[in-house]
C-alpha positions in Angstrom: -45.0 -33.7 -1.3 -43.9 -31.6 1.4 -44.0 -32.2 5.1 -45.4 -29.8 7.6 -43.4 -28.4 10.4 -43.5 -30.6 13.7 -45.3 -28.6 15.4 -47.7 -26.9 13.0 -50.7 -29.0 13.9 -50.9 -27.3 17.4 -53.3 -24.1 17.9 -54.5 -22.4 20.8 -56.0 -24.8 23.2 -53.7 -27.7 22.8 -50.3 -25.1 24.2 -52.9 -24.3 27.2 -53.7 -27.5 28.1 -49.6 -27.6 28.0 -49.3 -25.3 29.8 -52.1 -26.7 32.3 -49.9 -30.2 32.7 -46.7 -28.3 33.5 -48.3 -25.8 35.9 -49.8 -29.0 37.6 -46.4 -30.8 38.3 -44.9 -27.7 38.9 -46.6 -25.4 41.2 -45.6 -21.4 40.5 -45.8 -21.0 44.3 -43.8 -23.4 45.4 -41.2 -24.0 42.9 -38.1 -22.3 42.2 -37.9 -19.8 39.4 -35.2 -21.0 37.6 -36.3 -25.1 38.0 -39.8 -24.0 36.7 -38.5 -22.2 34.2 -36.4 -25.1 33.1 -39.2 -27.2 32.8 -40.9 -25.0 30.6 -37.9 -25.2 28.3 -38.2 -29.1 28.9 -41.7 -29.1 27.7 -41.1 -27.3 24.8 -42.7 -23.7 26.0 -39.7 -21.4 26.4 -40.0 -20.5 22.4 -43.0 -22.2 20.9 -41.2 -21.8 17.2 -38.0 -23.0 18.0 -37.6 -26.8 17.5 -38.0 -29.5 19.6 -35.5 -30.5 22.1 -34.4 -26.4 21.5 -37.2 -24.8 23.6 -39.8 -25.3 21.5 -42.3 -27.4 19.7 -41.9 -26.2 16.0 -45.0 -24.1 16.4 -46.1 -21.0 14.5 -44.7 -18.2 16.7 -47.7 -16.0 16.7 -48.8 -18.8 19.9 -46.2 -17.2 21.8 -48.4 -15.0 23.1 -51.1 -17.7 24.1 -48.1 -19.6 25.9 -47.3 -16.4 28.1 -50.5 -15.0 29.1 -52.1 -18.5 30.4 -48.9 -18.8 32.5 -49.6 -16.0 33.5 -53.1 -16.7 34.1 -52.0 -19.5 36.2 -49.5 -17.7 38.4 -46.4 -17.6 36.7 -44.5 -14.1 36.4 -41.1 -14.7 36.2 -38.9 -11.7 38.0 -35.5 -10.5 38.1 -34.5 -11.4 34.6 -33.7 -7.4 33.4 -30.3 -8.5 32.9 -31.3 -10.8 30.4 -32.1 -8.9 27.5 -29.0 -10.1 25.7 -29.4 -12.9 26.3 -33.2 -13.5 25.5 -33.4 -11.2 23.0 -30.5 -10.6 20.7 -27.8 -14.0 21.6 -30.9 -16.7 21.6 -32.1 -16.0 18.3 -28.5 -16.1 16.7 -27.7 -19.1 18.0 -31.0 -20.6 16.8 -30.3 -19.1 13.3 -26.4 -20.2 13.2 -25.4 -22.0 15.7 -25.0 -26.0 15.4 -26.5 -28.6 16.7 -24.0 -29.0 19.8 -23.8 -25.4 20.0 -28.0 -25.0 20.5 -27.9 -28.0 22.8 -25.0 -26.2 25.2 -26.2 -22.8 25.5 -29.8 -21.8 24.9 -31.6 -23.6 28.1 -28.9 -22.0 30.6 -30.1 -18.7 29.1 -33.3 -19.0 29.2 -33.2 -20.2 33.0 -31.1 -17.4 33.5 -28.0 -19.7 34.6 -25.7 -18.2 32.5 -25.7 -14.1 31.8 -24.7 -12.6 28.1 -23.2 -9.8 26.7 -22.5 -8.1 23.7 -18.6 -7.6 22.4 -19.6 -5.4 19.5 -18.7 -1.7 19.4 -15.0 -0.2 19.6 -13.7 3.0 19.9 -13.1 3.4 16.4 -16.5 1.2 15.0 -19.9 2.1 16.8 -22.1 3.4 14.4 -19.7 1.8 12.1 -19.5 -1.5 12.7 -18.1 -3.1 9.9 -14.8 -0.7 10.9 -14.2 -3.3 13.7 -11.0 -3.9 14.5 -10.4 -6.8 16.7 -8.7 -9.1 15.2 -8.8 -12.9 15.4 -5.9 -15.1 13.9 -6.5 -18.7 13.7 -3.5 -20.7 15.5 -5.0 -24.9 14.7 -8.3 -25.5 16.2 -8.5 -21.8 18.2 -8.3 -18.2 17.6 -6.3 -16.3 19.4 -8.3 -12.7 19.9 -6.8 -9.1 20.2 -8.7 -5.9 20.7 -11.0 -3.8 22.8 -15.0 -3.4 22.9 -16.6 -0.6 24.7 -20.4 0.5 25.6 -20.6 -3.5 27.1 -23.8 -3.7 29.0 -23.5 -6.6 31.7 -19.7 -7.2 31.0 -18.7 -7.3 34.5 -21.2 -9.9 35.2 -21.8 -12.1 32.1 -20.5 -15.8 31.5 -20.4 -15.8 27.6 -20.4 -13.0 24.6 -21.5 -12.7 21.5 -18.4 -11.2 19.6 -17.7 -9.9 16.3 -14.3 -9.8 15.1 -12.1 -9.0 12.2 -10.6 -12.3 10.4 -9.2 -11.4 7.0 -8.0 -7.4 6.6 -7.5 -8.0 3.2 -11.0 -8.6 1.9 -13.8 -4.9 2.2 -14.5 -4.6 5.7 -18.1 -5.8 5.3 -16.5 -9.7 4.2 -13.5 -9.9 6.3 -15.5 -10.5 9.7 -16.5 -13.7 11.8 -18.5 -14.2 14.7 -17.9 -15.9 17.7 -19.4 -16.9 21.2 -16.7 -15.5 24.0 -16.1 -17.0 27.7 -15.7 -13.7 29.4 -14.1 -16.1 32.2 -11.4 -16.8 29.7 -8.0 -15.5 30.2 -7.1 -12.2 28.8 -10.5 -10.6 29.3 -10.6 -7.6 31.4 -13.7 -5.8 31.8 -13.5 -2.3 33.1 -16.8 0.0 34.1 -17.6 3.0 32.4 -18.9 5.7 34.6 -21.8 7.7 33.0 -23.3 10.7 33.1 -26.0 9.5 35.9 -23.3 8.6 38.1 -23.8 4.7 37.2 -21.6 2.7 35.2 -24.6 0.7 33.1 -21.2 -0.7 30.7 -18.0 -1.7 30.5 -14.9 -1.4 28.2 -13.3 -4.8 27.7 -10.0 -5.6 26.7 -9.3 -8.8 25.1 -5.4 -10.0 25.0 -4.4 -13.0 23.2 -8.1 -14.6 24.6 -8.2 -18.2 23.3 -11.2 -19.2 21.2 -12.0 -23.0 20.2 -13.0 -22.8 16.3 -16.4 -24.6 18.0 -17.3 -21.4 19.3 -17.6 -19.9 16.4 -20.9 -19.0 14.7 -21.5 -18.9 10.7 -18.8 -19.3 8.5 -15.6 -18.0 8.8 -15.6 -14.1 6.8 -19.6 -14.7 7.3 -19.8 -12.2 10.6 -22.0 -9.4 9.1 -24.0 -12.0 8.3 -24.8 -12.8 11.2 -24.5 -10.0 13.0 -27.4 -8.6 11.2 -29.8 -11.2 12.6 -28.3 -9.9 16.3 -29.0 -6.2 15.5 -32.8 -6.4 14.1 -33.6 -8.5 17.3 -31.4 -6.2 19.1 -33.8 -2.9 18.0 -36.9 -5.2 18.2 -35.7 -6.3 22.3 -35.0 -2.2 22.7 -37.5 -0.7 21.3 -40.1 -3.1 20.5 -41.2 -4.4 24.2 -44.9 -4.5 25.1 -46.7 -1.2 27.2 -50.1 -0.1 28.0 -51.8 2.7 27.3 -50.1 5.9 29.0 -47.3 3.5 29.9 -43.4 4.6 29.9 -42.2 7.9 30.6 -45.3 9.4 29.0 -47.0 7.9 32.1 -44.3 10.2 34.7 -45.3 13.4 32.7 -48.9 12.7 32.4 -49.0 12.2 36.5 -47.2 15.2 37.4 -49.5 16.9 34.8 -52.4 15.6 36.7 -51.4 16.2 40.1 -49.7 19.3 40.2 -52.2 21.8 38.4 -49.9 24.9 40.2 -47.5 23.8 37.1 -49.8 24.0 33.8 -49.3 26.5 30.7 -51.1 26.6 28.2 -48.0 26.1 26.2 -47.1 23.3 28.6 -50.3 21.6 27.9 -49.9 21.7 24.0 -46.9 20.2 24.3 -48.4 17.4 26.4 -50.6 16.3 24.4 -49.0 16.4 21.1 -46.0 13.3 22.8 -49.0 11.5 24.4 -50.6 11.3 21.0 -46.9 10.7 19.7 -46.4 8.2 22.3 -49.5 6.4 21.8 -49.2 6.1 18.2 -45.8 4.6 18.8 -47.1 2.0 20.6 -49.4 1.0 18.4 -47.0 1.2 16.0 -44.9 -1.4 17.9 -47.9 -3.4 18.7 -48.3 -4.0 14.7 -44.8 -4.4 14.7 -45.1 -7.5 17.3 -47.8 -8.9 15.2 -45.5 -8.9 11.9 -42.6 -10.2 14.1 -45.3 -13.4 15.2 -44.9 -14.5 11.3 -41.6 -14.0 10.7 -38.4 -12.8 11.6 -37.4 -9.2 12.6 -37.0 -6.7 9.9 -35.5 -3.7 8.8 -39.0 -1.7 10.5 -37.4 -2.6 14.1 -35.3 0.4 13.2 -38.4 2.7 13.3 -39.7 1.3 16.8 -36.2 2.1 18.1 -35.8 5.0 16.2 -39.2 6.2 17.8 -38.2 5.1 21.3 -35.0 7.0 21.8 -36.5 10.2 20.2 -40.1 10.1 22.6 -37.8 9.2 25.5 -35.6 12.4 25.0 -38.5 14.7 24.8 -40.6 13.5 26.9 -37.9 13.7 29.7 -36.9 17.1 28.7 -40.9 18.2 28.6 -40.6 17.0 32.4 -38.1 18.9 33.6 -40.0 22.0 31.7 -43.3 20.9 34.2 -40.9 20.7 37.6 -39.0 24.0 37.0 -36.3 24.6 39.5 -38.0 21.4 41.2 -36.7 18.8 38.4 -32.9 20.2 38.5 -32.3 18.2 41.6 -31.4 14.7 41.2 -31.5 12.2 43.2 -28.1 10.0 43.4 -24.8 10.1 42.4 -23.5 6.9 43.9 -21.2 5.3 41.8 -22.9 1.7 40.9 -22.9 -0.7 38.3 -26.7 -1.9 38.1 -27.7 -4.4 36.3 -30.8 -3.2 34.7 -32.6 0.2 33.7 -35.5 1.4 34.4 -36.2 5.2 33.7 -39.3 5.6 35.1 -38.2 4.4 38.5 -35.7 7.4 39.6 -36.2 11.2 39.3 -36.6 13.3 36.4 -32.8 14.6 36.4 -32.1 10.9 35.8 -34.6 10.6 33.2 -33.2 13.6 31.0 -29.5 12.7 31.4 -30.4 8.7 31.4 -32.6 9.2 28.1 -29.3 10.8 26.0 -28.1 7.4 25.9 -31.1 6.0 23.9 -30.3 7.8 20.8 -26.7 6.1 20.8 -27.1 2.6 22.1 -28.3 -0.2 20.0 -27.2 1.5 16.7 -27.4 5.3 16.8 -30.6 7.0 15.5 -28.5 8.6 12.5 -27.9 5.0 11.3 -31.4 4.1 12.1 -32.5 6.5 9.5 -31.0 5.3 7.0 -31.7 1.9 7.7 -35.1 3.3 7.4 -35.1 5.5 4.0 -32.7 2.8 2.4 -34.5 -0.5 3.4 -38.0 0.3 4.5 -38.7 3.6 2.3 -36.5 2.0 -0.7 -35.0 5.2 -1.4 -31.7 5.4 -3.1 -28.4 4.1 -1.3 -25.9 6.6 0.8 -23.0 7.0 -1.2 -20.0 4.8 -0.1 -16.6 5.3 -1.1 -15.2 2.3 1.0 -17.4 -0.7 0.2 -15.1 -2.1 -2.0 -11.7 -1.1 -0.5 -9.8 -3.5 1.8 -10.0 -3.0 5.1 -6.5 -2.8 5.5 -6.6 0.2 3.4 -9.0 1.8 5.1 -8.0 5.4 6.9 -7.4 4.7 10.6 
């Protein structure tokens, strides 16, 4: 006889009257952000399918959605928490998935609050769209690792506590088996994060050096050689928090062009207009797409079709942007600033349309680039036969450098 999940007797109205008794105790207009939100982890509403004690009550995770939109309903927006993305979306759910006991208990309610900032210690120079290349190496001296290597393309380096890192463990084994995965203290010495200055004039990331950095063996997540492993549950919820989030109708960049379109009639062609229409049907369709996408993701865990929704993103991004600058003329080559700044979130639709083009080039590289993404997609969603590899089954060490 099996026994059903803790928390898989709850529906609808029971998480609202929840939410109801927390929202009572704890007014939204009163009480800080981050103690409010700590009650809500408290009370089991931060992730309704995580487990008890862990955010969550055990519940099915399609009542994730009821959860947000009645504290909504009842005042409570949270704000300011862009630069948690990595946190929320890609470092939360690995830790659930591999992380142990002690390991949930120290770090998942300090990022939910938004106590503690993440980051992502993934690419190199010489493994991005690679990343089973890696090259960092981690020997273990007794009950630590001592870490050497760099990371590049960091988002939120220069202000995160902790990282999720990948390294390389055992160069004699194929490069997919010789990795293991570890949470970083980016406090730690020998970490040194540097900012990467952009094409916008911003430095979004970071390159970070990592010299004989110190790493307790309880910091480590999965099984030692198990790091692809794990790092695959990182990257689908990575495309899913990129290019998965939530819009309405006409919302996005879509929106910019469809405004300027509207209220600058001086600027329409009929060519123009044709290409208007064809990315707001494209962009529309994308979003629906995602929406479905959501609903899939409420049942289960992210998949191989978060590639597409990605995939999708970076490419409607990119021409929309470019369509833009095609409505503005000489108007949309001038841009707005080029103060050097290190920001700590994106938003594209909130600076001019010279940001938006060059801002946009980006999409198609970060968060796996969308050559990879396509064949993630024939491979794993299409089923169609594998890319040749000649190294799978070479040592890394053998590998050409």
């Amino acid at each position: 006889m099996t026994t059903a999940p803790a928390g898989a007797s709850l529906d609808a109205p029971a998480l609202r009257r929840r939410v109801a008794a927390l929202v009572e105790t704890h007014d939204p207009a009163t009480t800080d952000q981050r103690e409010f939100l700590a009650a809500r982890f408290d009370a089991g509403l931060a992730w309704v399918h995580f487990p008890e004690g862990e955010g969550g009550l055990g519940a099915p995770r399609a009542l994730q959605a009821v959860v947000d939109q009645e504290f909504e309903r009842l005042g409570f927006v949270p704000t300011g928490r862009e630069g948690l993305v990595i946190g929320l979306g890609m470092a939360a759910p690995t830790i659930l998935a591999f992380g142990t006991p002690e390991q949930r208990a120290r770090y998942l309610k300090p990022l939910y609050t938004g106590e503690e900032v993440w980051c992502q210690l993934f690419s190199e120079p010489g493994a991005g769209s690679d990343l089973a290349a890696l090259g960092t190496r981690a020997v273990r001296d007794g009950d630590t690792w001592v870490v050497n290597g760099q990371k590049v393309w960091t988002s939120l380096a220069h202000r995160a506590d902790f990282a999720i890192l990948v390294t390389r463990t055992d160069p004699d084994v194929p490069k997919h088996k010789g990795m293991t995965y570890f949470v970083c203290d980016m406090s730690a010495e020998g970490v040194d994060v540097r900012p990467l200055r952009q094409l916008t004039g911003e430095a979004e990331f970071n390159e970070v050096y990592l010299t004989d950095v110190r790493i307790p063996d309880s910091q480590r997540l999965g099984a030692e050689g198990e790091g692809w492993r794990v790092a695959q549950t990182t990257l689908m919820n990575e495309r899913v928090a990129i290019g998965g989030h939530p819009e309405p109708r006409e919302g996005g960049l879509i929106a910019v062009a469809a405004h300027i379109w509207r209220t600058r009639p001086e600027l329409r062609t009929p060519g123009l207009h044709d290409a208007l229409l064809r990315l707001w049907v494209e962009a529309e369709a994308a979003r629906l797409t995602k929406e479905r996408l959501r609903q899939q993701l409420a049942v289960g865990q992210p998949g191989p079709e978060g590639s597409a929704a990605k995939f999708a993103f970076s490419r409607l991004n990119q021409e929309i942007s470019g369509l833009e600058l095609e409505l503005l003329g000489e108007e949309g080559l001038l841009y707005d600033d080029w103060t050097f700044r290190r920001p700590e979130g994106v938003s594209l639709a909130a600076r001019s349309p010279g940001f938006h083009y060059l801002r946009s080039k980006g999409n198609s590289i970060e968060g796996g680039t969308s050559e990879i993404l396509r064949n993630i997609i024939a491979e794993r969603v299409l089923g169609l036969p594998g890319e040749i590899r000649v190294d799978k089954d070479v040592a890394w060490k053998d590998l050409p450098k």
